[in-house]
N, C-alpha and C positions, 0 to 999 in steps of 0.2 A: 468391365464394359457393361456386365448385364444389371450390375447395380448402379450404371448411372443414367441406365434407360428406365430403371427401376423411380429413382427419383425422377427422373425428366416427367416420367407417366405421372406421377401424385403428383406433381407441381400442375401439371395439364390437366387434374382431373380438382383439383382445389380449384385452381382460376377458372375453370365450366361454372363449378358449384356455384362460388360468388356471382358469375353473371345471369346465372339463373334467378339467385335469390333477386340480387340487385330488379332484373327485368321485371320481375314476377311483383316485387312490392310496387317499382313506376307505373306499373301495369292498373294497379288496384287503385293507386293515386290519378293516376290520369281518368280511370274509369270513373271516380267521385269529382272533378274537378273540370274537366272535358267539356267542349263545347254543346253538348247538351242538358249537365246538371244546371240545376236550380241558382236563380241567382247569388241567394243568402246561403253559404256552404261552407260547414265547419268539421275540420274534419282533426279526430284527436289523435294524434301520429304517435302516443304514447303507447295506445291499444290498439290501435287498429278500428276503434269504434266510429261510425261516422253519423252526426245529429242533423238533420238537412231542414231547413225552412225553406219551403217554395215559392214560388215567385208568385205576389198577391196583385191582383188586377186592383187599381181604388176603384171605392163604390162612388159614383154616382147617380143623386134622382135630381131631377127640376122637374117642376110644374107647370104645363104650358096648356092652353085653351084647348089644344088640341086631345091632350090625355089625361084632362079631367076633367068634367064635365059631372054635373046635378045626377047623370044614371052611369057613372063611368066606374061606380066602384073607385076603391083605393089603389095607388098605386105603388108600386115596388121596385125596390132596387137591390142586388146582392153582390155579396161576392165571397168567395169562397179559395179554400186550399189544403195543405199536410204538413206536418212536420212529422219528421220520418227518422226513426233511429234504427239503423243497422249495428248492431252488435259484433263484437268481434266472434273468431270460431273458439276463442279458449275459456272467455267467461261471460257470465249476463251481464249487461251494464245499467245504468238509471242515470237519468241525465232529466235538469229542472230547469225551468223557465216562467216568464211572465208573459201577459199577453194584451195589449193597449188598443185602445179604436182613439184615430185621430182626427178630430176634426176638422180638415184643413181651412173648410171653407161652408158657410152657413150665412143664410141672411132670411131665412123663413122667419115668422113673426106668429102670435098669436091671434086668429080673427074674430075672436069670441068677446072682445070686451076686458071688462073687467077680472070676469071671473074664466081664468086660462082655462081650456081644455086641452086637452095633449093632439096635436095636430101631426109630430115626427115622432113615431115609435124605433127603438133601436130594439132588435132579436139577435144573440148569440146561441149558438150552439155548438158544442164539442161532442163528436162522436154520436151526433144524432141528441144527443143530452142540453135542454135548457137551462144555461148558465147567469143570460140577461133577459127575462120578455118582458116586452112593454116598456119598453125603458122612455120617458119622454126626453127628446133631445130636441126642441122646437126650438127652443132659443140659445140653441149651444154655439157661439158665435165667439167669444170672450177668451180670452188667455185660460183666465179660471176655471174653464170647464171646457177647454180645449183635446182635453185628454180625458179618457174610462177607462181604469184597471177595471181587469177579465176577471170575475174571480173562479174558485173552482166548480160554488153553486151557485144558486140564486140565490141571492142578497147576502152571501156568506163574505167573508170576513179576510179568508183564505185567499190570497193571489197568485200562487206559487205551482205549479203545474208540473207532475214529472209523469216522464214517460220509461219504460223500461223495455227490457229484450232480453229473452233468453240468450243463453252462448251461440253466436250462427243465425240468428232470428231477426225476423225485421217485423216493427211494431211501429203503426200510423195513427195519429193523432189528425181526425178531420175535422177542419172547421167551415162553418160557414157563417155569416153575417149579414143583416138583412135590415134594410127601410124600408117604413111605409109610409107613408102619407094618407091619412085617413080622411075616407071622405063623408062629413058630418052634416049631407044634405043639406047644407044651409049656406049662406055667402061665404066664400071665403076666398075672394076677387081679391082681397091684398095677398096673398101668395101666387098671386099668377105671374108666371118667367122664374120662382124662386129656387133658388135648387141649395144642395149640401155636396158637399165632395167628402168624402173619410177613407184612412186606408187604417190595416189594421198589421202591429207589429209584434214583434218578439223578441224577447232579451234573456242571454242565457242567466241563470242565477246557482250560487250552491245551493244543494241538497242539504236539507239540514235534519 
């Protein structure tokens, strides 16, 4: 009798165990996955690592009589976000990606004439670090230049972006992205109503 209470008990303390474990992982998964994470959410159930892209507002600017004006200074448009790598507790991880600004929508024009002056600047930065400044996007309207790989530096060559985390650690990669619209004291009544829409994305890539 007392060794079938003996097994009854490790059978009842085995089936605890698993529902612990089982609850404890749903538990971690639901915490990454749950109606408050980030839209874009990737979570690698191998390690336990989880790589998160957060939800990007698109940028829009237009130009309107009202907020630009001859002393109105230039005007601004941004938007910003993280991508966030939680590491698992048993090792560091490093996880890579790319990063694109999309044009969805542009109808801005040159008003200088002949000889273009840059009228739409595009700025990136990563982690406080300038990656794109100055970038002239005035007439990015076109299939062909509908799309900017992000690179690592300015004007570098490099597209590929990793992030990494100690074992247990979480490490955040911030961006932000920015229009202007310059204002070059002089006529520039054909960009009045004209605006640009962009959003900016991320695609996971290997590590090489």
């Amino acid at each position: 009798m007392e060794k079938k209470n003996t097994v009854l008990l490790t059978v009842v303390a085995v089936a605890t165990l698993l529902v612990a474990v089982v609850g404890a992982t749903f538990a971690f998964f639901t915490a990454q996955l749950g109606a408050g994470a980030s839209a874009d959410v990737n979570v690698r159930t191998s390690t336990n690592d989880s790589l998160v892209y957060g939800t990007w507002a698109a940028l829009n600017l237009t130009a309107t009589q009202q907020n630009f004006t001859d002393v109105s200074g230039d005007i601004k448009a941004s938007t910003g976000g993280t991508v966030e790598l939680k590491a698992n507790a048993d090792a560091a991880a490093e996880y890579c990606y790319t990063g694109k600004f999309n044009v969805t929508a542009n109808n801005f024009v040159y008003t200088t004439g002949v000889t273009a002056t840059p009228e739409l600047l595009l700025n990136v930065t990563k982690n406080t670090v300038a990656v794109i400044t100055d970038r002239d996007v005035t007439t990015f309207a076109n299939a062909a230049q509908a799309t900017i790989d992000i690179p690592t530096t300015i004007g570098g060559a490099t597209l590929v972006h990793k992030i990494s985390a100690a074992a247990g650690a979480t490490t955040t990669d911030t961006w932000n992205i920015k229009v202007t619209f310059v204002n070059l004291t002089q006529d520039q009544q054909l960009n009045t109503g004209k605006s640009l829409t962009g959003t900016l994305t991320f695609d996971n890539v290997p590590c090489v």
